[in-house]
Structure formats: structure tokens, C-alpha cells
VMD Tcl script that draws the C-alpha trace (Angstrom):
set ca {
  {-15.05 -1.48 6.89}
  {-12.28 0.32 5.73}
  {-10.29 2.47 8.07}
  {-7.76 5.76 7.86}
  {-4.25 5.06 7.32}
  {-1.29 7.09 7.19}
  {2.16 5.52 6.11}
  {5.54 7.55 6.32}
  {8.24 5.67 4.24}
  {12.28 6.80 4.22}
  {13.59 5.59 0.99}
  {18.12 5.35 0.81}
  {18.93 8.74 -0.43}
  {21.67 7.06 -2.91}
  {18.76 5.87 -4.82}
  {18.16 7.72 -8.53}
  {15.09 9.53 -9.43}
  {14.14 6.61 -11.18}
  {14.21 4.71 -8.57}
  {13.18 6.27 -6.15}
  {10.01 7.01 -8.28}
  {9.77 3.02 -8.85}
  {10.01 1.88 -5.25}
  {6.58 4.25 -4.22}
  {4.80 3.30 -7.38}
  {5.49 -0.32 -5.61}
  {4.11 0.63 -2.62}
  {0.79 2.38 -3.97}
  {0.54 -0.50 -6.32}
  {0.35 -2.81 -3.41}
  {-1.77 -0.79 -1.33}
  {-4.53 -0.96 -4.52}
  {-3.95 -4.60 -4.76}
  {-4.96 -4.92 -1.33}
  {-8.36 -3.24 -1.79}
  {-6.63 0.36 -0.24}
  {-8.08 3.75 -1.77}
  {-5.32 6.17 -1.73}
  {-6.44 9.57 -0.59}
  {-3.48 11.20 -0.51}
  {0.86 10.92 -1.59}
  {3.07 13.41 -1.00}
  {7.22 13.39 -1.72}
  {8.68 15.24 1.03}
  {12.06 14.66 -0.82}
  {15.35 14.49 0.38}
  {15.51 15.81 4.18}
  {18.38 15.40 7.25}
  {17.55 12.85 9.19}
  {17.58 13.48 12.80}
  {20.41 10.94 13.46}
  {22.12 8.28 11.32}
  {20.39 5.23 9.81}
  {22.82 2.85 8.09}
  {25.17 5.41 8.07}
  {23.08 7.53 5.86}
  {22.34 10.98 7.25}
  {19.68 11.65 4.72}
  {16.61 10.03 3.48}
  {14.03 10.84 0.56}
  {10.48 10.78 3.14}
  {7.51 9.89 0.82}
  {3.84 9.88 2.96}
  {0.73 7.89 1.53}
  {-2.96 8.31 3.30}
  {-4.93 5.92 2.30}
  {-8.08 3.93 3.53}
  {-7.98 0.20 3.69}
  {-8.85 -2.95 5.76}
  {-6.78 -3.53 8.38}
  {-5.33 -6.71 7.17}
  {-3.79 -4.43 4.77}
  {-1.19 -3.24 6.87}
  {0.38 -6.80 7.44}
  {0.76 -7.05 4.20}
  {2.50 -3.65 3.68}
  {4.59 -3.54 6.71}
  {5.98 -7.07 5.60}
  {6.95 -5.51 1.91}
  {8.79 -2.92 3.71}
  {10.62 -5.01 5.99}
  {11.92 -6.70 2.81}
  {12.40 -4.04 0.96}
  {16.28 -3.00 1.74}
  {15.68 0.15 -0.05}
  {13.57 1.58 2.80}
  {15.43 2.63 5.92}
  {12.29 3.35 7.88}
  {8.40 3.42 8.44}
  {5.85 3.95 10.14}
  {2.14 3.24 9.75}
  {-0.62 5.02 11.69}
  {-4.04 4.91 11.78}
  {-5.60 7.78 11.48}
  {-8.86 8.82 13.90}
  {-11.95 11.38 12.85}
  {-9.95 14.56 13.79}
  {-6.44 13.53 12.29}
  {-8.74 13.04 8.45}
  {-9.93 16.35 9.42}
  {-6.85 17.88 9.72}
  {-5.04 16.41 7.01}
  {-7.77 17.24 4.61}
  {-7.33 21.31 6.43}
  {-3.90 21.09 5.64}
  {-4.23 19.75 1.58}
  {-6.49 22.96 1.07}
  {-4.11 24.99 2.59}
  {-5.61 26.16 5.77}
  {-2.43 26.25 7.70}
  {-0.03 27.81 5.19}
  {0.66 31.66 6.98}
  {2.04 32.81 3.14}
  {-1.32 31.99 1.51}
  {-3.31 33.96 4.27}
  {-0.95 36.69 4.33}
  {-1.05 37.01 0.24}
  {-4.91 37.11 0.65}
  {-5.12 39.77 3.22}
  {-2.67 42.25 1.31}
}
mol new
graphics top color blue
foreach p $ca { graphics top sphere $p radius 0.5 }
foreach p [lrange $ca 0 end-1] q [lrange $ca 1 end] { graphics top cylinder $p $q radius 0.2 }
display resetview
């Protein structure tokens, strides 16, 4: 039984495109090894983080959804732990109404500039 994940990564923001790029191709290619479907990635980029981590006061935020078997997640959480170029995660799994939203939000439901555009 697979089950709805959402991971939140924050990747050092002295890190090049490159490799930056590198370290989340990692990350989805482990999640596939594992048996994960990815349903979603989305870069975020580079964004102020709310205080600092290893005296950074940015990050680059990357977010995968995916679906996967829970033992999964060990495996993942581990990498990142390892992984000195990620400054923070978090993992979540993800119930009926959050894969409802999320897949509201890809279309575009929520975005006020789309509506508004339509309406005029």
C-alpha cells in the first residue's frame, strides 16, 4: 500500500546551479529506487529563511510529493541526515484532503491573478 508523502528539503544556498540541480536529482533518484512514484517537484528557489541555519540566512527550498511505502521514508530521511548539503527537512504524510488540495493548487485554483484575468 503506498501512501501520500510530502518532503520539503533546504539545500546551502552557496551551492551552484549545478549543484543544486544534482543534489534533487539524488533525492528523486532515491525516492524511485525505493519503489516511490513522484507526483509532484517543485523549486521554490532561493528564499530568507526565517532565522539562521549554519549561519546561512538563505536556503534554495525544493518540495517533492510523492507516493511510496512507508519504509521509504527511513531510507530518505537517513540520506538527508548525511547529506551536509541539506540544512533542513521535513517529511509529511499527506491525508485524503491535503492530495486534494495540492492537486487544487497545481491547476491553479487558488491563484487570485488567474481568476481575476478570466473575469476581465
Amino acid at each position: 500500500m503506498l501512501n501520500n508523502y510530502e518532503t520539503v528539503f533546504i539545500l546551502n544556498p552557496v551551492l551552484s546551479e549545478d549543484q543544486m540541480k544534482d543534489a534533487v536529482g539524488k533525492y528523486e533518484g532515491l525516492l524511485k529506487e525505493t519503489g516511490a512514484e513522484i507526483v509532484n517537484k517543485e523549486m521554490w528557489g532561493l528564499k530568507k529563511l526565517a532565522y539562521p541555519i549554519q549561519h546561512k540566512s538563505t536556503g534554495f527550498y525544493n518540495l517533492i510529493e510523492f507516493k511510496a511505502d512507508p519504509s521509504a521514508i527511513a531510507t530518505l530521511e537517513v540520506e538527508y541526515k548525511r547529506d551536509e548539503r541539506i540544512m533542513r527537512f521535513l517529511t509529511v504524510a499527506l491525508d485524503k484532503h491535503a492530495v486534494a488540495y495540492n492537486e487544487k493548487r497545481r491547476s491553479g485554483a487558488f491563484n487570485k491573478k488567474k481568476k481575476e484575468e478570466a473575469a476581465a
